[in-house]
C-alpha positions as a Markdown table, in Angstrom:
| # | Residue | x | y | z |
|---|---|---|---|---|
| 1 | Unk | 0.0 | 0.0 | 0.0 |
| 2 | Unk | 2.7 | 2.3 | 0.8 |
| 3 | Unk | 4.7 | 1.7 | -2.4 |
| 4 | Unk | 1.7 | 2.1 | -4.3 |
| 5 | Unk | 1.2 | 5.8 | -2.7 |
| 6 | Unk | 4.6 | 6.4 | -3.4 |
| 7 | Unk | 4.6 | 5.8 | -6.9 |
| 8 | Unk | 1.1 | 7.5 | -6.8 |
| 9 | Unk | 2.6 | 10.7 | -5.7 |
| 10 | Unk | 6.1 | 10.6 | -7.8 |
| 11 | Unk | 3.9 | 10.0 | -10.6 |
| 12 | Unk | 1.5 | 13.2 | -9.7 |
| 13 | Unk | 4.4 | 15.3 | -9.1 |
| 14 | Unk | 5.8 | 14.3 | -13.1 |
| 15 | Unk | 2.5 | 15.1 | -14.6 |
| 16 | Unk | 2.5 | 18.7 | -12.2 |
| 17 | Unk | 5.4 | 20.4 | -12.5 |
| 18 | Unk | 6.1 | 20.5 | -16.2 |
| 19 | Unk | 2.6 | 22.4 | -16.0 |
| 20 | Unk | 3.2 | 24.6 | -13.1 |
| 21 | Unk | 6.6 | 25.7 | -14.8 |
| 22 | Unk | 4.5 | 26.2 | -18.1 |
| 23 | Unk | 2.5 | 29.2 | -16.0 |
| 24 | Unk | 5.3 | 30.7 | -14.4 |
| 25 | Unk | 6.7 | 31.0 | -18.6 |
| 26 | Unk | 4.3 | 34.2 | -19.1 |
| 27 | Unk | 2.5 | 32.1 | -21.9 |
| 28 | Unk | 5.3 | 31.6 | -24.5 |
| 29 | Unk | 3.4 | 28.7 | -25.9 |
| 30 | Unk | 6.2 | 26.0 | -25.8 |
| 31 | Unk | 6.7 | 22.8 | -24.0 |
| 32 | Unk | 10.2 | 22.5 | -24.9 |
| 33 | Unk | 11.2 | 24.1 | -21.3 |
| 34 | Unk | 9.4 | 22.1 | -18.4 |
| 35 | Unk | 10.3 | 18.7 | -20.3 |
| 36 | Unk | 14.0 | 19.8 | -21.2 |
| 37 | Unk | 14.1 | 20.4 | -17.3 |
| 38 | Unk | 12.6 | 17.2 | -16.2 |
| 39 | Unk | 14.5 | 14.9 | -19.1 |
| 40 | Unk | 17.7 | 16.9 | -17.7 |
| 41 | Unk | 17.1 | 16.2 | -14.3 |
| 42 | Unk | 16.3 | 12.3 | -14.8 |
| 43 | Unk | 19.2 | 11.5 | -17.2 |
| 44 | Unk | 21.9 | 12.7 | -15.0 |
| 45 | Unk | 20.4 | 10.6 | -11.8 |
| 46 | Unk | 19.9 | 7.6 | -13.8 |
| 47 | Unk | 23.2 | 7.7 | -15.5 |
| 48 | Unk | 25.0 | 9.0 | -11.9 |
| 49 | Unk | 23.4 | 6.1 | -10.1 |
| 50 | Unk | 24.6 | 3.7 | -13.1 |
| 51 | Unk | 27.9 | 4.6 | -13.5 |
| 52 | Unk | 28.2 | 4.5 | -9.4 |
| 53 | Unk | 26.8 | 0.9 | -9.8 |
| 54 | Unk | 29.4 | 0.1 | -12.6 |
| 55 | Unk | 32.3 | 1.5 | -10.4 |
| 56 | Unk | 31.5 | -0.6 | -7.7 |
| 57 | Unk | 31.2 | -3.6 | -9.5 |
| 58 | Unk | 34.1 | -2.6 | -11.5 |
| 59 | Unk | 36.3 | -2.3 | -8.1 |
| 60 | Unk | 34.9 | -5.2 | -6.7 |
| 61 | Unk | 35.8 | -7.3 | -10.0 |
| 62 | Unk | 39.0 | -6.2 | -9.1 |
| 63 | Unk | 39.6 | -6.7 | -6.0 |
| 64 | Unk | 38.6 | -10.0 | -6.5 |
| 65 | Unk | 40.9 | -10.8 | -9.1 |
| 66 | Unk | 44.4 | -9.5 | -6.9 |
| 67 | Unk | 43.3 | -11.6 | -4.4 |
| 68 | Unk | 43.2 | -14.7 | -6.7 |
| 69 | Unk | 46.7 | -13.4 | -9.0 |
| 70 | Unk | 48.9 | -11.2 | -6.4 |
| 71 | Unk | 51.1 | -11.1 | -9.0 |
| 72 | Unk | 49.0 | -9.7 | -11.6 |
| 73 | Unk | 48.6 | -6.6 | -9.4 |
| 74 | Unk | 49.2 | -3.9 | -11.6 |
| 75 | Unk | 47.9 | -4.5 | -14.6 |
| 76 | Unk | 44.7 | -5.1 | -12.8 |
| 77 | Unk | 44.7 | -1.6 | -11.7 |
| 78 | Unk | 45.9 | -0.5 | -14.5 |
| 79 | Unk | 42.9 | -2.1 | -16.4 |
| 80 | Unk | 40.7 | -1.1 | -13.7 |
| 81 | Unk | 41.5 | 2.5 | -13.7 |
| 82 | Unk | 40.6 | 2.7 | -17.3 |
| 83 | Unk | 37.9 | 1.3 | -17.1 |
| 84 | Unk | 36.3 | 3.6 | -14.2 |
| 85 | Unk | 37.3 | 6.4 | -16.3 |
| 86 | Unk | 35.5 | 5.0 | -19.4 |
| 87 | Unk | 32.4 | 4.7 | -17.3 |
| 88 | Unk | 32.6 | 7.6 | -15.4 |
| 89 | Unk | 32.8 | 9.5 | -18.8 |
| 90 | Unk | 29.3 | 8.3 | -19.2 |
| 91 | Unk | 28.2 | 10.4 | -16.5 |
| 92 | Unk | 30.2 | 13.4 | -17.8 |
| 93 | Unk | 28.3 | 12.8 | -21.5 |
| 94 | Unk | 25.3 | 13.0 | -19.9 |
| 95 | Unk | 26.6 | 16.1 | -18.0 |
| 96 | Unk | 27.2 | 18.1 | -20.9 |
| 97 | Unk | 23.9 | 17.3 | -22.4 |
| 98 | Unk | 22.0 | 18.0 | -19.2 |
| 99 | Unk | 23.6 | 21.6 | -19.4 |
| 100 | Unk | 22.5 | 22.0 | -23.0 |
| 101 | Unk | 19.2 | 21.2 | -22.2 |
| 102 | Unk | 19.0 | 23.5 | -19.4 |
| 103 | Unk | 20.7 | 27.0 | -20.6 |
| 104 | Unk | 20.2 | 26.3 | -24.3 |
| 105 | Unk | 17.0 | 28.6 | -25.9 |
| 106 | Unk | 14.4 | 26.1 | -27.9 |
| 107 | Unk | 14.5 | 27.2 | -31.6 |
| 108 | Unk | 10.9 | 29.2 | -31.5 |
């Protein structure tokens, strides 16, 4: 029951504020805004909490692996260090776009 209000309410507040943000515009007619905000907002927690996830299995992986091959130390973290920064590009992608989305004007 509760997790049904939750959702209720999450889904209330996603229908409302694109609308409410629509008023505060004066009237300029577009839609672009509110959603641009909202799409902005969602993409960079859904790609921060993936890349998070990826990191942590990424480190785990390799901690894993040095304690199986001591000997194999470094390249593991070498591997590993690339790879975290290939993943945690992702989130600076998604970054970049977020910021265009937010500051850039809709063509009108």
């Amino acid at each position: 029951m509760r997790r049904s209000l939750k959702l209720t309410l999450m889904t209330w507040s996603i229908l409302l504020i694109p609308s409410l943000a629509f008023a505060a515009e004066g009237g300029t007619g577009s839609w672009v805004g509110p959603f641009a905000v909202l799409a902005a907002g969602l993409g960079m927690g859904i790609a921060s909490g993936l890349c998070g996830v990826g990191q942590g299995l990424a480190a785990a992986s390799a901690v894993e692996a040095v304690a199986r091959q001591p000997a194999a130390a470094a390249r593991i973290q070498t591997v590993m260090i690339i790879g975290l920064a290939l993943i945690e590009s992702l989130a600076l992608y998604v970054f970049v776009i977020a910021a265009i989305l937010l500051f850039v004007q809709p063509v009108k």
